[in-house]
C-alpha positions in Angstrom: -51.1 -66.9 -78.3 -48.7 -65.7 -75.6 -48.6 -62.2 -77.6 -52.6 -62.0 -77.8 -52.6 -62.4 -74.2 -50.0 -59.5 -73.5 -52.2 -57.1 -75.6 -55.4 -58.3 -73.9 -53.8 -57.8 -70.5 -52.8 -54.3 -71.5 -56.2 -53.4 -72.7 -57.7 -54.4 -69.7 -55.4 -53.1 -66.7 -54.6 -50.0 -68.8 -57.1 -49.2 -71.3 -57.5 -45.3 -69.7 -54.2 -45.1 -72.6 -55.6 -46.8 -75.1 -59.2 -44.9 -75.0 -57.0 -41.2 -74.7 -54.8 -42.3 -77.9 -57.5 -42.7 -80.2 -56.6 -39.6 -81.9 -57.3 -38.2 -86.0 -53.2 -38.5 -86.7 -53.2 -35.6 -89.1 -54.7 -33.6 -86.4 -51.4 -34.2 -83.8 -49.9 -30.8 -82.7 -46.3 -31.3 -83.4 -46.1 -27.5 -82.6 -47.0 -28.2 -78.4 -44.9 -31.6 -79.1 -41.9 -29.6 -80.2 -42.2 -27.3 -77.7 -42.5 -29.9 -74.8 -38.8 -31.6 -76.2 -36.8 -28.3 -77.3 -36.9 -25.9 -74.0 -34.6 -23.4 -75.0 -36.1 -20.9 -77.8 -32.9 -19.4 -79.2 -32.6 -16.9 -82.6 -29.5 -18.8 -84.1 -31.7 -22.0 -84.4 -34.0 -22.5 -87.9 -37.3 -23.2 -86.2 -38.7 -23.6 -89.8 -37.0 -26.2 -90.6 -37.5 -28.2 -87.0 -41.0 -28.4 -88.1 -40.6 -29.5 -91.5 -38.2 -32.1 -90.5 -40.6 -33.5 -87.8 -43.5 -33.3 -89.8 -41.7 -35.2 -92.8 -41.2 -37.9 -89.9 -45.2 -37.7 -89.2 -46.1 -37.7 -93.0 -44.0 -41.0 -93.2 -44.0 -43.0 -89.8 -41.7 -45.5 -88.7 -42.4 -49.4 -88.8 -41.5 -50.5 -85.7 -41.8 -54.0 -87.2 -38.9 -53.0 -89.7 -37.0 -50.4 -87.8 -33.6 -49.9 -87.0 -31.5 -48.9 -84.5 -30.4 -46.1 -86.4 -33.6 -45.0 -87.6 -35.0 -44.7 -84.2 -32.4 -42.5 -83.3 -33.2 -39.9 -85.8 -36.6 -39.2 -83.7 -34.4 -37.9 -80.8 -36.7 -39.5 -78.2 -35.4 -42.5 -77.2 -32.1 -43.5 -75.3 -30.0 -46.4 -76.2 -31.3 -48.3 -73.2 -35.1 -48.2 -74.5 -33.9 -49.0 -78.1 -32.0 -52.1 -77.3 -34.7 -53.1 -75.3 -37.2 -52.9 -77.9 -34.9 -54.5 -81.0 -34.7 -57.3 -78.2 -38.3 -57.9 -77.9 -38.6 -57.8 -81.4 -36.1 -60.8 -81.5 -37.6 -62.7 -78.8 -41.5 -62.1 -79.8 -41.2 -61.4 -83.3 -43.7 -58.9 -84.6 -45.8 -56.2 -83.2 -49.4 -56.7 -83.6 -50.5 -53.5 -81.9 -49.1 -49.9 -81.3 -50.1 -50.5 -77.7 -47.8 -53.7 -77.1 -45.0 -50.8 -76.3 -46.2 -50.9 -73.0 -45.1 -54.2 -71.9 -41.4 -53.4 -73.5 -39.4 -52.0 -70.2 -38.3 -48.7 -70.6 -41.4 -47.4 -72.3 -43.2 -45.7 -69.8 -46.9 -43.6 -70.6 -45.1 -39.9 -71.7 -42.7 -42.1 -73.7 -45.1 -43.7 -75.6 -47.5 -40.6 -76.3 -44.2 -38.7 -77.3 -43.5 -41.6 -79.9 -47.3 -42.1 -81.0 -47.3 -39.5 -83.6 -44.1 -40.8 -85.6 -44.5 -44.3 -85.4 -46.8 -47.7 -86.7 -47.6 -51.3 -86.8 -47.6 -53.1 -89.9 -46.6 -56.0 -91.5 -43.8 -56.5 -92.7 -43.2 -55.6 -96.0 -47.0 -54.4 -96.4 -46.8 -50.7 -98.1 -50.3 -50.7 -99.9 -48.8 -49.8 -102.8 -50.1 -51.8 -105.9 -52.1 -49.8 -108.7 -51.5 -47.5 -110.6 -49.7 -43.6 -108.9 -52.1 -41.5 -110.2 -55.1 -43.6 -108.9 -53.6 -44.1 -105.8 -52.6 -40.4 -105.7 -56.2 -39.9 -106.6 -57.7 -42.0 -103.5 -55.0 -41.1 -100.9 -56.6 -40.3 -97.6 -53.8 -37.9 -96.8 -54.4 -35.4 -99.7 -54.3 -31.8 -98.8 -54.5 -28.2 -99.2 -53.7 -25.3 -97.7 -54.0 -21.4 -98.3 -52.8 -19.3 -96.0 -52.9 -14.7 -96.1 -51.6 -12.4 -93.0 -50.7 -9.4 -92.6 -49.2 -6.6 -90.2 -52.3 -4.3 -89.7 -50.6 -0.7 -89.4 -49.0 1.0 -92.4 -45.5 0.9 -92.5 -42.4 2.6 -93.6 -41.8 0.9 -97.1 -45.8 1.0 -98.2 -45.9 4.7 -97.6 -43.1 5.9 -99.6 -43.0 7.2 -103.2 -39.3 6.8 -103.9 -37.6 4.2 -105.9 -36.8 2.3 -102.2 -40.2 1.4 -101.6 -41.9 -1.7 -101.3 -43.9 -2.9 -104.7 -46.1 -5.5 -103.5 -49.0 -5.6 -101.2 -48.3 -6.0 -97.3 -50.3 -9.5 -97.3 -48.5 -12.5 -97.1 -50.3 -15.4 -99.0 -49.1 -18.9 -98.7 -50.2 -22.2 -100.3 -49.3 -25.7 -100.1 -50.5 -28.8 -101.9 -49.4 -32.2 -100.4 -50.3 -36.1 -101.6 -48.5 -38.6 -99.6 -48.9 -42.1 -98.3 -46.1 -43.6 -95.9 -43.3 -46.0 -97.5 -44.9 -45.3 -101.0 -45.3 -41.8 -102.5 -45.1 -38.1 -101.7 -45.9 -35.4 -104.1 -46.4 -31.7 -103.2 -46.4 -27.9 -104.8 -45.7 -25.1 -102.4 -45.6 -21.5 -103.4 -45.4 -18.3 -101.3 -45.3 -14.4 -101.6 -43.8 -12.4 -99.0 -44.7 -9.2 -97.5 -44.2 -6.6 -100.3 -43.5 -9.0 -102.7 -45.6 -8.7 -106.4 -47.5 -11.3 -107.8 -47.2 -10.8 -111.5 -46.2 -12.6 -114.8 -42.8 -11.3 -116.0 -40.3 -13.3 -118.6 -37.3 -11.5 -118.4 -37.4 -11.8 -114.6 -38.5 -15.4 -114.5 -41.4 -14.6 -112.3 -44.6 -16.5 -113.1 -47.5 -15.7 -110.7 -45.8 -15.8 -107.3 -42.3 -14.8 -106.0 -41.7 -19.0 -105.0 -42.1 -22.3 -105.7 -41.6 -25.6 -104.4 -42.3 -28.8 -105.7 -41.4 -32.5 -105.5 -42.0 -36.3 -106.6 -40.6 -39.0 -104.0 -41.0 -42.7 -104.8 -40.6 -45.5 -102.1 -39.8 -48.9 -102.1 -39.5 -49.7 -105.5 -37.7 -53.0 -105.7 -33.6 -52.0 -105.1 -34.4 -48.3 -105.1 -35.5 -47.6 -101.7 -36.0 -43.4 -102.7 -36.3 -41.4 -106.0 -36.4 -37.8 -105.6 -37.4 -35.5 -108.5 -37.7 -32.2 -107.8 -36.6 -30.6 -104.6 -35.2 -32.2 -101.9 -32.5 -32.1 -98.7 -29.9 -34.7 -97.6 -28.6 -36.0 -94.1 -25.7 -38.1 -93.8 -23.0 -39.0 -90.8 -23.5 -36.0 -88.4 -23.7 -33.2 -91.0 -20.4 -32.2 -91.8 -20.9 -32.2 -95.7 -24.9 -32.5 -95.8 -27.0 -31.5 -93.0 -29.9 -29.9 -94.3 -33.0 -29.8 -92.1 -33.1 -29.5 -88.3 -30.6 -29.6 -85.9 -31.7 -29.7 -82.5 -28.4 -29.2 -80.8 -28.6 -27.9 -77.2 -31.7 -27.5 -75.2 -34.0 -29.4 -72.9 -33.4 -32.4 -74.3 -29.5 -33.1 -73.2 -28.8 -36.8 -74.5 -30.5 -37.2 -77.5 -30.5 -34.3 -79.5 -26.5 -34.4 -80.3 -26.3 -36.8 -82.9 -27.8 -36.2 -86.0 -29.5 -39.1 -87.7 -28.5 -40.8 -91.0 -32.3 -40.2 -93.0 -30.9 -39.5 -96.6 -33.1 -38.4 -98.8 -36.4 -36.5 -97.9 -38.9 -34.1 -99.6 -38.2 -30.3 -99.3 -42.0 -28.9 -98.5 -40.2 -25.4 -97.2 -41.1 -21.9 -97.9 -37.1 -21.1 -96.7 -35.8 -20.4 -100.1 -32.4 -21.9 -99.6 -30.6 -25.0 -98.1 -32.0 -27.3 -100.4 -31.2 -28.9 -103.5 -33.7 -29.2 -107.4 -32.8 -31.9 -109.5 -33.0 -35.5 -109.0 -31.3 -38.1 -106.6 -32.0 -41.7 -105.7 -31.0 -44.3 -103.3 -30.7 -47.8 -104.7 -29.8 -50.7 -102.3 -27.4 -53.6 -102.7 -27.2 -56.1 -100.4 -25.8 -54.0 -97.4 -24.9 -51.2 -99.3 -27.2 -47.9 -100.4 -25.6 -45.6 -103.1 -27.0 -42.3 -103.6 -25.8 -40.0 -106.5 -27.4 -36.8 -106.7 -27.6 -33.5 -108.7 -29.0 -30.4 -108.5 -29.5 -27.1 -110.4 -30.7 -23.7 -108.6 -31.0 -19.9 -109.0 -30.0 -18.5 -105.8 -29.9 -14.4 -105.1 -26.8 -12.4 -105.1 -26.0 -9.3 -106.1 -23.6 -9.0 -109.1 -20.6 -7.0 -108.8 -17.5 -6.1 -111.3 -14.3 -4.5 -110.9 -11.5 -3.4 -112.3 -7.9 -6.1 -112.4 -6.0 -4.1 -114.3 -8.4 -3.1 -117.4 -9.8 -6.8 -116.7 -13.0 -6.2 -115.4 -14.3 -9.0 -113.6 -17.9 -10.0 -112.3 -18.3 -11.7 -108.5 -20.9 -11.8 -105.6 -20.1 -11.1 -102.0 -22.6 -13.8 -100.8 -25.0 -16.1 -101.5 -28.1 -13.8 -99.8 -30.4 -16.5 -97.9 -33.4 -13.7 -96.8 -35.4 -14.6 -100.2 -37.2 -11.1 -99.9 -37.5 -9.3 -102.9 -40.0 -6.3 -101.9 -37.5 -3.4 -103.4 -35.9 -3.0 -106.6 -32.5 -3.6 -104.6 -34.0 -6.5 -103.6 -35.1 -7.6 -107.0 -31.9 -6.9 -108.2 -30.3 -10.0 -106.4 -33.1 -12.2 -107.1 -31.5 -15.5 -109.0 -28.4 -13.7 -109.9 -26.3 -16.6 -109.3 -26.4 -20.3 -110.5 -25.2 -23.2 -108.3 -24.7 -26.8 -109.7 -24.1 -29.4 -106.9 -23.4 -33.1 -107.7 -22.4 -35.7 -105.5 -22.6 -39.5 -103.9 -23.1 -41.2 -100.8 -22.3 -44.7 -100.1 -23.9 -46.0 -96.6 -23.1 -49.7 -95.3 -25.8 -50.8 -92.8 -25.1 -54.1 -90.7 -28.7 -55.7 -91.4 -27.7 -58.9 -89.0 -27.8 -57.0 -85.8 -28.0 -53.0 -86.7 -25.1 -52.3 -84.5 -22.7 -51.1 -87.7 -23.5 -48.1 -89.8 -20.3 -46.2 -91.7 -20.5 -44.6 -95.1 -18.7 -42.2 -97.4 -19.4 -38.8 -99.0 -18.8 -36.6 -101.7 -20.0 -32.9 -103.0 -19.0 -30.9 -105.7 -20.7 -27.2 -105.9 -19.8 -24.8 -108.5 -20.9 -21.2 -108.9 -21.8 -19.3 -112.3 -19.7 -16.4 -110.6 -17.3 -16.1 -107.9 -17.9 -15.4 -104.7 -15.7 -12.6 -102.9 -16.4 -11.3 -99.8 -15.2 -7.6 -99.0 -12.1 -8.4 -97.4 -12.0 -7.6 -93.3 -9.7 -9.1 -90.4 -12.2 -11.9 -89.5 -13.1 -13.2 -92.6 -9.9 -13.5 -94.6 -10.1 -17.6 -94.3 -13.8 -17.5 -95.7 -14.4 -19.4 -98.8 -13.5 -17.6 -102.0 -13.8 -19.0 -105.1 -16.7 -20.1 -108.2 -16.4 -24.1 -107.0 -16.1 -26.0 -103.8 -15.8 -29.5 -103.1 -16.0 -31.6 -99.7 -15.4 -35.2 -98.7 -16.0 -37.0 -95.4 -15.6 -40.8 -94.1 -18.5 -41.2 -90.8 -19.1 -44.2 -88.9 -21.9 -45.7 -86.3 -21.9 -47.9 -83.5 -23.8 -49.2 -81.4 -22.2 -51.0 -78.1 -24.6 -52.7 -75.4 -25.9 -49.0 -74.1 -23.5 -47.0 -75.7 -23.8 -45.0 -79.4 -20.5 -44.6 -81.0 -21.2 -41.9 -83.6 -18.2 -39.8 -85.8 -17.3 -38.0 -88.9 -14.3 -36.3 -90.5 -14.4 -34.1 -93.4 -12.0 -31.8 -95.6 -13.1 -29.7 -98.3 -11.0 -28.2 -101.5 -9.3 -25.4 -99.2 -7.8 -28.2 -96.6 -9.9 -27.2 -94.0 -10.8 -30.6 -91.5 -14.1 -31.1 -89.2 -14.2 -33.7 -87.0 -17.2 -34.7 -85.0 -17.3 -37.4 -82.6 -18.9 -38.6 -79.3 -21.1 -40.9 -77.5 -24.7 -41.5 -76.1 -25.3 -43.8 -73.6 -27.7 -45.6 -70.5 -25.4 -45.8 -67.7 -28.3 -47.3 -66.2 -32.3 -47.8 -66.5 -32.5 -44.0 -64.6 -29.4 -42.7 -66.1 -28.2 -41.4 -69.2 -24.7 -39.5 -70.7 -23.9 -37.9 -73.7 -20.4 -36.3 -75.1 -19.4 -34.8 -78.1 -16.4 -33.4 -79.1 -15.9 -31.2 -82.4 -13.1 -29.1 -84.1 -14.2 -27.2 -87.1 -11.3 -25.5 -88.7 -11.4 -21.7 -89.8 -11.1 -22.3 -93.4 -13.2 -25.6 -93.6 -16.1 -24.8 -96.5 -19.5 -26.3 -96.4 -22.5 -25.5 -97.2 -24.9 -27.9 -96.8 -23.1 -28.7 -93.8 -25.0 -28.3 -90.2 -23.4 -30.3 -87.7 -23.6 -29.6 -83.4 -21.8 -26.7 -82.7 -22.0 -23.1 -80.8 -22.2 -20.7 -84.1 -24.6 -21.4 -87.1 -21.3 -22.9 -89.0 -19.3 -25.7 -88.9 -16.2 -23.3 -88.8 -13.6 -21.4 -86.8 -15.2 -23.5 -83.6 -13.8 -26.2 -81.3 -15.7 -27.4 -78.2 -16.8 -30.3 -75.6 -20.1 -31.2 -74.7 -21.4 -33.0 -71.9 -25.1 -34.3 -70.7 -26.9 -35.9 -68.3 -30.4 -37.0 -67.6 -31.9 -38.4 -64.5 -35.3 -40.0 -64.3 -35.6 -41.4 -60.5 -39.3 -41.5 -61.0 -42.1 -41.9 -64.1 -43.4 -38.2 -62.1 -39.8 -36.7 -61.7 -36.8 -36.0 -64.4 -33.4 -33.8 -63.8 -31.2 -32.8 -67.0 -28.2 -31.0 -67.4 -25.5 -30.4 -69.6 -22.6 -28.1 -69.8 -20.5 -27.1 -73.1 -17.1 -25.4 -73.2 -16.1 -23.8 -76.5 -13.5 -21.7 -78.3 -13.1 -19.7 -81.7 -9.4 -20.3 -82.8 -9.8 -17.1 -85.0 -11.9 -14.0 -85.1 -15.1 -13.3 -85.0 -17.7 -10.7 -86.9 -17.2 -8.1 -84.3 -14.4 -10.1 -81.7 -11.3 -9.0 -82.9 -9.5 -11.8 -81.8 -9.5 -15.4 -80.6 -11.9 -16.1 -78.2 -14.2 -18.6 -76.1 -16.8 -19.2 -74.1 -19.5 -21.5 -72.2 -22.6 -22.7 -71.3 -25.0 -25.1 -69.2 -28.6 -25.9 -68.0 -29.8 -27.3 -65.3 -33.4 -28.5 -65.4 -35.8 -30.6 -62.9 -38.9 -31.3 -63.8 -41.8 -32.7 -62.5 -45.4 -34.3 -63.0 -47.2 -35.2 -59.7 -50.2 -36.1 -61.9 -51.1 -36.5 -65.8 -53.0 -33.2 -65.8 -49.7 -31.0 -64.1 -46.6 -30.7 -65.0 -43.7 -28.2 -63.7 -40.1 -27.2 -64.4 -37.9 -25.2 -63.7 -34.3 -24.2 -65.8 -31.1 -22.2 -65.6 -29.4 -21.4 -68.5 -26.3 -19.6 -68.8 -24.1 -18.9 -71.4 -20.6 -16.7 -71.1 -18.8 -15.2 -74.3 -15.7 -12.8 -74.7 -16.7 -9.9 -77.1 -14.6 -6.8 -78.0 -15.4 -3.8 -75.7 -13.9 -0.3 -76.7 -11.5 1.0 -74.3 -11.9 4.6 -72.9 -10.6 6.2 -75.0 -12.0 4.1 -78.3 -8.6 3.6 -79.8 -8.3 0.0 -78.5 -10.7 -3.0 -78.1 -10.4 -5.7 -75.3 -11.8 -8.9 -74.5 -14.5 -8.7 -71.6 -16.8 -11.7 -70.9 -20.2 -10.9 -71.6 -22.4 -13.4 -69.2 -26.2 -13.9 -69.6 -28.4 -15.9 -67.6 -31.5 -17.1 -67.9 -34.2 -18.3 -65.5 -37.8 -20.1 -66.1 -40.6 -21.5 -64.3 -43.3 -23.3 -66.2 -46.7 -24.9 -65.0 -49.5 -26.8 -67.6 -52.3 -27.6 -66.2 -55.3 -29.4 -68.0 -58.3 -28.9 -65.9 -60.3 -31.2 -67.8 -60.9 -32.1 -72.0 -61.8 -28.4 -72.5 -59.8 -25.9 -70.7 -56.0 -26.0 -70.1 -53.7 -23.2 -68.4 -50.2 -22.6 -69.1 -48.1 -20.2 -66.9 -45.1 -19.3 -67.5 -42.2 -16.6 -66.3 -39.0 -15.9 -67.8 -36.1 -13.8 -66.1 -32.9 -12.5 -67.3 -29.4 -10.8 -66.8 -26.4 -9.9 -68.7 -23.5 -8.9 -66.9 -20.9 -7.1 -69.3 -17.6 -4.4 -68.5 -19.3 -4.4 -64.2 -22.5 -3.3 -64.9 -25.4 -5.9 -65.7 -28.6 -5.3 -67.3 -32.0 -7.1 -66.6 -35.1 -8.6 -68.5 -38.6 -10.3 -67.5 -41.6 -11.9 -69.3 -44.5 -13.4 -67.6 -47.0 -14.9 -69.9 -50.7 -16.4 -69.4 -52.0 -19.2 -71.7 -55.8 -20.1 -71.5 -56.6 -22.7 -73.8 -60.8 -23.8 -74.5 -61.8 -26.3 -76.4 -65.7 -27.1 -77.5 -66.5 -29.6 -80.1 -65.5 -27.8 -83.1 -64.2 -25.1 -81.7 -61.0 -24.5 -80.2 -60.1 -20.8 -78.8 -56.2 -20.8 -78.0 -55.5 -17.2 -76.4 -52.2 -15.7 -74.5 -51.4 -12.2 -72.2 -48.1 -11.8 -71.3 -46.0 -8.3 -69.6 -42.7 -8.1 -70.7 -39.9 -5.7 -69.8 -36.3 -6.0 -71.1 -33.6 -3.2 -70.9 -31.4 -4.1 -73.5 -31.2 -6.1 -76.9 -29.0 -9.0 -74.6 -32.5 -9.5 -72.5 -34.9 -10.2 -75.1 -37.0 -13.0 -74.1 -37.9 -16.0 -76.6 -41.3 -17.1 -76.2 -43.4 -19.8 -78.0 -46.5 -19.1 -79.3 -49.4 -21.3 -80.7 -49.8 -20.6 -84.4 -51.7 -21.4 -87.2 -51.1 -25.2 -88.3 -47.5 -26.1 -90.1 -46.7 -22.2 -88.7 -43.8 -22.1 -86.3 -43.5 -19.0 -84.0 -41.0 -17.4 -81.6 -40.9 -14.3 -81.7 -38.3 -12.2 -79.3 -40.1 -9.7 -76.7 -37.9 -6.7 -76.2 -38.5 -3.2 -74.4 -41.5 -2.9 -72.4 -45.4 -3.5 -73.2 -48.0 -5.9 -73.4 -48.3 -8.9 -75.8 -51.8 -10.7 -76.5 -53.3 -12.5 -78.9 -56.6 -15.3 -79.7 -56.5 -18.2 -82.3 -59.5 -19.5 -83.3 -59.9 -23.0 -85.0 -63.3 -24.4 -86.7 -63.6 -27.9 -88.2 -67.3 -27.6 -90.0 -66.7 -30.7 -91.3 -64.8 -33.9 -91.4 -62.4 -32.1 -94.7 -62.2 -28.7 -94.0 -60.7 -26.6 -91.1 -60.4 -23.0 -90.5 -57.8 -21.1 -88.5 -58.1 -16.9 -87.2 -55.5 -15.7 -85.2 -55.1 -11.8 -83.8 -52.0 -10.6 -81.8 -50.6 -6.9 -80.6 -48.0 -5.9 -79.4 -48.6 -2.7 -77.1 -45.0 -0.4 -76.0 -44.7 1.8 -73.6 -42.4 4.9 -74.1 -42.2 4.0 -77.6 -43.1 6.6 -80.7 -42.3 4.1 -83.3 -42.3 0.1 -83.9 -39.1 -1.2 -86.1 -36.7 0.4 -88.0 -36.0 1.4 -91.8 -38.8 0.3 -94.5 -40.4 -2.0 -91.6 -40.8 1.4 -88.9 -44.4 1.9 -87.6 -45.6 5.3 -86.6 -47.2 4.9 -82.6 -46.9 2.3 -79.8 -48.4 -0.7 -81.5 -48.0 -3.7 -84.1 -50.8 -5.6 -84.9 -51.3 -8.9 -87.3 -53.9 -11.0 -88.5 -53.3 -14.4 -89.6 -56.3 -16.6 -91.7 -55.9 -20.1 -92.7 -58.0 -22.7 -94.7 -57.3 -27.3 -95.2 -59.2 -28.7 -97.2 -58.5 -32.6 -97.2 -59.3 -34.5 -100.7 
């Protein structure tokens, strides 16, 4: 009775929530909510896989009735202060019995709990839905999609317009398709398949092409009795903090200065990605005993390299220089790589969860990979402790904890060269307003992973030691001030630092919201690292510590349901050898929305002098479509996105952008090089919901 009460109360004194939350889920735009936690666009981040990881979490949405500690810190939005408060309230009142009840919990304030909506439920306990038969229920799942997808750059480029044998084969349109069947806790089944720009569509047995360049596909099972996941097909893995398997997203440094440093324990999870490595095809499962999960795993994939032989001594022998992770294949250069290599991967995870109080998480594991060829990479002064080699294998031993406000999180790994990782640190609620996190990692210059995608500077986990610190404010529901600052060093060199260097970087950010319909920030970024600058005469290279900063200014404003503003302006410099170089964008969103329409539409003036300047901008997109694309030189960018539900199933996206240069004859380089000023796309997109 008491809890029917709480809920009534809350309906009545706050139902302006309640009647603005009663949203079509599938319809969420993960893109704006990414956009609003992650403030720092940067190129060494995989933006791809940020989405696919959040919108694996939206597909399958937490039970807050059966969460835990750990799981809730995989959605990277709450601090330890507002999870202990809401296991608590779970102990004391026992079950949820409406999404809404969050608001009585302290800690969850109104942008809190709309940040959480889209990930999260109320059920039962133990209530999946999941009796009958799979392929009825496949057949009657609500959440049964699919999407087709073409684009295309508008003006003729290099590679179309050639004759030789370095042109491109394929068509310039990009067509995309993606067929998904899921329901949360129970089942997800999906096909994915994509052909790039350039690429052929065409059946052909000796190159193992049938139809399109790519395919994806998968069958997960939930929940069924000990095994709480069965994976068939392909899939990623995330275990301890990413040392041996990280695959997915890593938020690592940005607007979001606490949580985003840990990575979360989720295991298993469906690979839905057009990204045509980091994952793994085969089968995997994670069966529960008692306290303990065990996952085994294999996997079996064609991945491109290019085969090379030489000559030992009249022993000729056959190696790649790389695994190549682009997955184009426009060319016949290009084609020549495509699944040259095969890579077998097997491995185990054991994970021991404390089910009494969740405080306790620590867990083992274990990957073998092995390549049908060597890999050798064409031997240089910063790369001689790369991985060399036709088999790999790493190990690692993490652990969890959770201590009144504090996280306790840490891993240490080795693979078969000797190389250690070590990853540990801290989150914590120093109090209700204040929050800390540190991390501390050393990655050694001849540690080998790679699945591995821990926090860190580079896009490695090697040749990289560094301390991290955060901070978060929040005086006031209307006011928030973050910060963090991360010093870092590279014990050996560098592609193109020839020798040991460092660097550093912080943020400051204050934001504030004076009412729901207006929100502002500001943020300073800057980041310092040594590079190698020529001497006069070019016979010598020195260190010289290249700084850039970055300024940005942000105002939303929703005038009312149907129009919303976004202004935004973004300043740089890079100061490098005495002289410093300079670069602005300033960029107009006008957003409209009318019943079935919805008109999304941007201008923005850029003008950079240098490749160091380039400015990193989102922009809206066409649904499960992730863009930020880097402005550079001078000129104009626009573009208009059109979206039209007819009906309850089906909804249509349009999109147009251009970019317009000044001073510039050409657009791009080599088989990608434009002839004028401009580069101009078009981007159509059709769901149809089953």
């Amino acid at each position: 009775m008491k809890k029917l009460v709480i809920i009534a109360l809350v309906y009545c004194f706050d139902s302006p929530l309640l009647l603005a939350q009663q949203y079509d889920r599938n319809d969420i735009d993960i893109q704006e909510f990414i956009e609003d936690l992650f403030q720092v666009p940067d190129e060494d981040i995989n933006y791809d896989d940020l989405y696919e990881t959040l919108y694996q979490l939206y597909s399958n949405p937490i039970n807050l009735n059966e969460t835990t500690k750990n799981e809730l810190n995989s959605l990277f939005q709450l601090n330890i202060n507002q999870i202990n408060n809401l296991i608590e309230y779970l102990d004391s009142n026992g079950p949820l019995l409406s999404i809404y009840e969050l608001q009585v919990i302290d800690g969850f304030d109104r942008t809190t709990i709309n940040n959480l909506l889209p990930f999260v439920e109320v059920r039962s306990p133990g209530d999946h839905s999941t009796r009958g038969h799979l392929l009825k229920r496949i057949a009657s799942e609500k959440n049964n999609y699919l999407i087709v997808r073409t684009e295309r750059v508008l003006e003729d480029q290099s590679g179309y317009l050639r004759s030789d044998s370095s042109r491109y084969l394929g068509s310039p349109y990009k067509i995309y398709g993606r067929f998904r069947s899921s329901h949360s806790k129970d089942f997800s089944v999906g096909l994915t398949f994509e052909k790039d720009p350039g690429e052929q569509v065409l059946i052909d047995h000796d190159a193992k092409q049938y139809g399109f360049d790519y395919y994806s596909y998968h069958l997960f099972l939930y929940d069924k009795g000990a095994f709480k996941s069965i994976a068939l097909g392909d899939y990623q893995m995330q275990f301890g903090q990413g040392l041996v398997l990280g695959s997915g997203f890593n938020p690592g440094k940005g607007a979001e200065t606490i949580t985003t440093v840990k990575r979360g324990n989720s295991g298993l999870r469906p690979y839905t990605s057009a990204l045509e490595t980091s994952f793994m095809r085969g089968a995997a499962f994670t069966y529960t005993i008692k306290n303990l999960e065990i996952t085994p795993f294999y996997s079996r994939l064609k991945q491109d390299g290019i085969i090379r032989s030489e000559d030992f001594g009249g022993d000729y022998q056959e190696y790649i220089t790389g695994i190549q992770d682009v997955g184009m294949h426009r060319t016949y250069s290009e084609l020549a790589s495509r699944k040259g290599i095969q890579e077998e991967s097997a491995g185990i995870n054991l994970t021991y969860n404390d089910l009494k109080n969740s405080n306790l998480q620590f867990g083992a594991t274990f990957l073998h990979n092995s390549f049908s060829v060597p890999i050798q990479k064409t031997p240089n002064n910063y790369n001689q402790f790369e991985f060399k080699g036709d088999n790999n294998y790493n190990a690692s031993l993490f652990a969890n904890y959770n201590w009144h406000n504090f996280l306790l999180f840490s891993e240490v790994a080795r693979s078969k060269s000797g190389g250690m990782a070590i990853v540990g640190g801290f989150m914590g609620s120093l109090s209700p307003i204040v929050s800390m996190s540190f991390l501390y990692r050393n990655y050694a210059k001849d540690y080998h992973s790679f699945y591995g995608n821990s926090f860190g500077e580079g896009s490695r986990n090697i040749n990289e030691e560094g301390l991290y610190w955060g901070i978060k404010v929040t005086p006031s529901k209307r006011t928030s001030f973050s910060a963090y600052y991360d010093r870092f060093k590279f014990p050996w060199l560098r592609f193109g630092v020839n020798s040991p260097s460092q660097g550093y970087e912080y943020l400051l950010r204050a934001e504030y919201k004076p009412t729901r319909r207006i929100k502002l920030y500001a943020q300073l970024r800057e980041q310092a690292k040594e590079v190698s600058v020529s001497t006069e005469g070019g016979n010598l290279h020195v260190l010289e510590n290249g700084v850039k900063r970055n300024y940005a200014g942000n105002l939303d404003f929703t005038a009312n349901e149907i129009f919303t503003l976004k202004s935004r302006v973004q300043f740089s410099t890079y100061d490098l050898s005495g002289s410093q170089t300079k670069g602005v964008a300033v960029i107009q969103d006008f957003n409209i929305k009318i019943n079935k329409f919805t008109i999304s539409t941007r201008f923005a003036l850029f003008d950079t002098e240098d490749y160091e300047n380039r400015q990193y901008v989102f922009e809206k997109d066409l649904l499960y479509v992730f863009s930020i694309p880097a402005y550079a030189n001078q000129g104009t960018r626009s573009y208009v996105m059109l979206q039209y539900k007819p009906t309850r199933k089906m909804t249509i996206w349009a999109r147009y952008g251009r970019y317009d240069y000044r001073n510039l004859s050409s657009v791009g380089s080599g088989l990608n090089e434009i002839e004028g000023h401009t580069r101009s796309d078009v981007k159509f997109q059709v769901r149809y919901k089953f």
